[in-house]
C-alpha positions in Angstrom: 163.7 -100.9 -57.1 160.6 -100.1 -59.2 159.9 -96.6 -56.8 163.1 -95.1 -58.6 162.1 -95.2 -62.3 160.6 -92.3 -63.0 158.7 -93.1 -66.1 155.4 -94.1 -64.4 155.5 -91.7 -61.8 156.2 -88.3 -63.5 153.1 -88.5 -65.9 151.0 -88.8 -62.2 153.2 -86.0 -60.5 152.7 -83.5 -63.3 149.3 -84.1 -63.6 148.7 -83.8 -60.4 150.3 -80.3 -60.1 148.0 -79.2 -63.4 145.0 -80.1 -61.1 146.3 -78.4 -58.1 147.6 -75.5 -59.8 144.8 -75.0 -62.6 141.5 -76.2 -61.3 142.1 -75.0 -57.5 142.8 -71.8 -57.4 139.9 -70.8 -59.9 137.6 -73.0 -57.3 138.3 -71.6 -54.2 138.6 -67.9 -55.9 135.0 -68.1 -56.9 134.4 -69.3 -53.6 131.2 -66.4 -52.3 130.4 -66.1 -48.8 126.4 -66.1 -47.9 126.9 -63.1 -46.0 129.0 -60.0 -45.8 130.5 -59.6 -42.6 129.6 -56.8 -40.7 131.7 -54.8 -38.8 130.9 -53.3 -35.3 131.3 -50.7 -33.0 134.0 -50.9 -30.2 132.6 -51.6 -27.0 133.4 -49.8 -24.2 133.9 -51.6 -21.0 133.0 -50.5 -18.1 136.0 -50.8 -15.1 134.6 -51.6 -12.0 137.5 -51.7 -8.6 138.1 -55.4 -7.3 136.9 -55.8 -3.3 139.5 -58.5 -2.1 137.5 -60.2 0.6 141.0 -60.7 2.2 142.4 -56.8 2.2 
């Protein structure tokens, strides 16, 4: 079965990982967002009673 020599398929697999572990990580990194988030205030909410129609 061709699938189980790894000649061909080892080149492919370790240059795949130099890609994913090389190029990647600087990429996403780098990666800026447009806008810093800003953080905000807790609200306080107001707690009203609950009228059952029924009770």
């Amino acid at each position: 079965m061709p699938q189980l020599l790894p000649t061909p398929w080892f080149g492919t697999l370790l240059f795949a990982w130099v890609v994913f572990l090389g190029f990647f990580p600087k990429k996403v990194m780098t990666h800026t967002f447009p806008y810093e988030p800003a953080s905000l205030k807790p609200q306080k909410l107001e707690k009203a009673p609950w009228n059952w129609p029924w009770a």
